[in-house]
Structure formats: C-alpha cells, structure tokens
N, C-alpha and C positions, 0 to 999 in steps of 0.2 A: 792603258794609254788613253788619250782623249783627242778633239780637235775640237777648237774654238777659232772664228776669228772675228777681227772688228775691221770694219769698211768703210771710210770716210767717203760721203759727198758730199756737192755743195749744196745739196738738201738736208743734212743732216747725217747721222750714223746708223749703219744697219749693224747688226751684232745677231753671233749665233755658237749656240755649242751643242755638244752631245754632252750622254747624261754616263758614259760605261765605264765602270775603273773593276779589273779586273788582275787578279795575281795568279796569273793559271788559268787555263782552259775550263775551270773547273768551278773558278771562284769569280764569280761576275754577278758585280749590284750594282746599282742604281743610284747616283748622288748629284745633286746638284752643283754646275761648277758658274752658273751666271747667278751674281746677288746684283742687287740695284738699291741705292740711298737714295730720296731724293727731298730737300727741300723748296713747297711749293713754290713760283714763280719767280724762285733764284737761283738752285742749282739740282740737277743730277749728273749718279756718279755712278757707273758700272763696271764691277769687273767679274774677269774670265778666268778662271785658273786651268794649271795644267800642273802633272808630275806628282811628287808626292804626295797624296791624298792628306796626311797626318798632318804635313809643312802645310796643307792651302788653307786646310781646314782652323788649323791655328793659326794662320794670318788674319784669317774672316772673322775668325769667334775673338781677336782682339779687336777690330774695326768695330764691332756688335757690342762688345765691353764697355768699349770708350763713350758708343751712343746713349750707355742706361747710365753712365757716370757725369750728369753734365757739371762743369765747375770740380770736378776733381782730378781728371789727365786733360790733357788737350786732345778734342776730338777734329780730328783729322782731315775727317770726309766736312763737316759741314764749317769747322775754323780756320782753314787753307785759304788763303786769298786766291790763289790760282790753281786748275790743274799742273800746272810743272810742280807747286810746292804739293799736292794730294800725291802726283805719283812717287816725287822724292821719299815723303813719310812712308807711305806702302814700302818702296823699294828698303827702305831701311827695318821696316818690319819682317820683310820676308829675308833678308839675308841673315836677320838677328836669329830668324827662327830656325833657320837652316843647321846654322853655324850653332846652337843648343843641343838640335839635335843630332848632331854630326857630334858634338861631344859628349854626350850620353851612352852614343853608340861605341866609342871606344878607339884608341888607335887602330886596335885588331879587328874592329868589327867589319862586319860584311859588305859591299854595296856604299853606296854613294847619297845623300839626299839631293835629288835637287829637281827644284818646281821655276815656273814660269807663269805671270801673270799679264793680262789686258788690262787696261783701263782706257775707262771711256767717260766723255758727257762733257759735259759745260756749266759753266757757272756766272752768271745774269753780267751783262756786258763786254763779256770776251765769246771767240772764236770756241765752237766746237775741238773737242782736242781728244787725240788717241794716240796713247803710248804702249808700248811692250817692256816689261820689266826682268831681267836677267836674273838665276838664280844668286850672282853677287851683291844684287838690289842696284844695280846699273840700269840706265833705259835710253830706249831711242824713241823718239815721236815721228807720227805719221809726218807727211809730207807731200806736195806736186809728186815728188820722185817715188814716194814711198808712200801708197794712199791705202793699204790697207797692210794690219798684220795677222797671224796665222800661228799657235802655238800647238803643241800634242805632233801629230800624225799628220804632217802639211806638208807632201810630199805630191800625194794622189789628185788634192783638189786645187793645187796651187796653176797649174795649167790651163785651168779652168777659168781661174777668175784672171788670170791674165791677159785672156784671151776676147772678156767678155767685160772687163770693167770699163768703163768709161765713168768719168767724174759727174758728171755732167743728166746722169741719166736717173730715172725717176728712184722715187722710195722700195715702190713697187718690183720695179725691175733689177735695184739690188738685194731684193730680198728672193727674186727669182734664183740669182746668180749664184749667192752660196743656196741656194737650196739642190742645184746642179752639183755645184761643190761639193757638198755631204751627199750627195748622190754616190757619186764617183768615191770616194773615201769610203761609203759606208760598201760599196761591192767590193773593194781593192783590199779592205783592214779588216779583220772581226774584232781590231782591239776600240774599233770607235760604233757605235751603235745607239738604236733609239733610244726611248724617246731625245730629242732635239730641243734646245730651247732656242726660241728667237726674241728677239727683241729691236723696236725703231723708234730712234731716236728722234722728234723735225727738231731741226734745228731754232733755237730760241723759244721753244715750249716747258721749256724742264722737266717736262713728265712727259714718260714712254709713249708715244703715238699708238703703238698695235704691240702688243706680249701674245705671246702663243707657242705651245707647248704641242709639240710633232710628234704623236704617235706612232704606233705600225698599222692603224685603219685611217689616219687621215688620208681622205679622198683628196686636196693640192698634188699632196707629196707625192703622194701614187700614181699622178696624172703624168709629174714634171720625170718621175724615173723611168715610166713608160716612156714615154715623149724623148725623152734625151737618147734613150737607146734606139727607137727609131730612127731616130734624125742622125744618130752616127752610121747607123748601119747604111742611108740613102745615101749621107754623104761619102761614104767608102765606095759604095757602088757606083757614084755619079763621079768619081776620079777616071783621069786616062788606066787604061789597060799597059800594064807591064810587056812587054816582047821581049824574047829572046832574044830578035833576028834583029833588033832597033838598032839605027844610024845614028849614030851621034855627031 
C-alpha cells in the first residue's frame, strides 16, 4: 500500500508521499511514487501515484518516453495548454494501461489492477491546480470545498489534516501538517513507511521551493512524532473526568 497527498494553499502546493510497496509481510522495497517535470519559468508538473506498482510505473516510463521523443508523440506534460488538459492525457494513459493489463491477465485471472494518481503544479499564467485521477482515468480537482487530496492508506491521517488545514496558512506550516499526517498513518499502517518524500511548490515560481527526502534519522520528523504524541497525551489528560454518578 502507499499514502500520498497533495494540499492546496493560497501560497502554493505542499505535496508528500511514502516510499513502501510491499506484497507480504515479507516482501517490502523501496520505490519512488513522487516524479516532478518542470519547464523553467513556465511550467511544473508533479505527480503521486498509488496501487499497482507495474500500472504507475508504466504510466511514468510513458510520460518519460514522450520527453526523449520531442516531434515524434505529443508530449503531454510540457505541450498541454492547461492543467485540466495534462490531467485529462494522464487519466487517459493510466486507464489505457490498466485495461492492457487487465487483458493480459485473462478473464480467469486472479485479482484486480487498479492504481490512483495526484497531479499537481502550474503552468505560467493560470491558477496552481490539483487533481486526483481514478483508476477509470476520471478525475476530480481540488477546490474551496475540497482543498486537498489523499490517495493509498487515507484513512489514519485524514482527521488529521482536517482538523488542522486552514488555506490560508503558511508553506511551512502545511508541511508541518502532513508531516503529523504520516506521523499518524505511519504508527496506525505497516503497509505505508519511510523514507517520505516531500515536496513545495510557491506558487508562480515553477520550480520546487524545498525537495526533501525523510529518512528514519531525520531529526524534524522525530521532533514532530515526539511532539504530536505529547501533545495528545496532555490533551486527553486536560479533558473533563468521565463520572459514573454524573447528572445530566
């Protein structure tokens, strides 16, 4: 399993995934699920995947095809006028690839493919933009209503950022937030695990502000998971006392 999500402010995008895909208790490595495009001072373009390793991994190694082929496909990421039209081409990639391998594997065959992608960034005089793309290659985009999305194992840290998102609040401090997030997911899951990748987007720079890759000895992380567990423990203790004999 994995967990990624991406977090619109109106500073810009914060983004973050884990690195763990694992088939068994048994079998667990280490794969990267954040890539980033970016062409300088007009567009970057990042996405997150989740789900079938073999489907993400062949969605990306086409997007990567198209960029050493210039003038021979249409490349996607950087000949799109808009984000709506980058995430449309992706979505259309990743159900292409699904539905391949879904036929390869046979009417009788075992199991199910199916993956889920992020996409993030901007492109030189439009809006910051973040979509979620459905194993069908359907997508929905961020929004006021709906300012961040969460794909893998979004269960544990969703409460989290619910709790604690505000639009309006620094780079910094969204990058606190899912770090609390994957706090919380990485104690609750063993199927989501280090290393983390993060990444911050400011808004109208095209290129990543801060990239950083979260270890199991980075001293932040280890502060914010100490720190969170404290702080829930004070806050339990600093609630009223339950009674038996209470009047209501």
């Amino acid at each position: 399993m994995t967990y990624c999500v991406g977090m619109m402010l109106d500073k810009g995008l914060v983004l973050m995934s884990d690195t763990r895909t694992n088939s068994g208790v048994d079998n667990i490595s280490v794969f990267r699920k954040m890539f980033t495009w970016q062409e300088p001072g007009e567009r970057i373009i990042t996405v997150m995947t989740a789900g079938n390793l073999a489907s993400t991994q062949a969605v990306v190694s086409q997007l990567e095809e198209r960029m050493k082929e210039p003038g021979q496909r249409e490349n996607i990421l950087f000949e799109a006028p808009t984000m709506f039209n980058v995430a449309t081409e992706i979505g259309k990639l990743l159900r292409s690839t699904i539905g391949e391998r879904q036929s390869a594997n046979g009417a009788r065959g075992q199991g199910k493919f199916t993956a889920s992608i992020i996409v993030a960034g901007q492109i030189k005089g439009m809006e910051p933009r973040l979509f979620m793309i459905y194993p069908e290659g359907n997508f929905i985009e961020a929004s006021l209503d709906t300012p961040f999305f969460q794909i893998g194992e979004t269960k544990y840290g969703r409460p989290i950022i619910i709790r604690g998102y505000d639009r309006e609040m620094s780079l910094e401090d969204g990058v606190k937030l899912l770090m609390v997030s994957f706090d919380s997911t990485l104690k609750a899951n063993l199927s989501v695990g280090l290393p983390l990748d993060l990444q911050v987007i400011e808004r109208d720079t095209f290129e990543p502000k801060h990239q950083h890759r979260i270890t199991h000895d980075d001293t932040y992380f280890q502060t914010i998971s100490a720190g969170w567990g404290d702080a829930l423990k004070h806050a339990f203790h600093s609630l009223p006392d339950y009674s038996f004999y209470r009047e209501d």
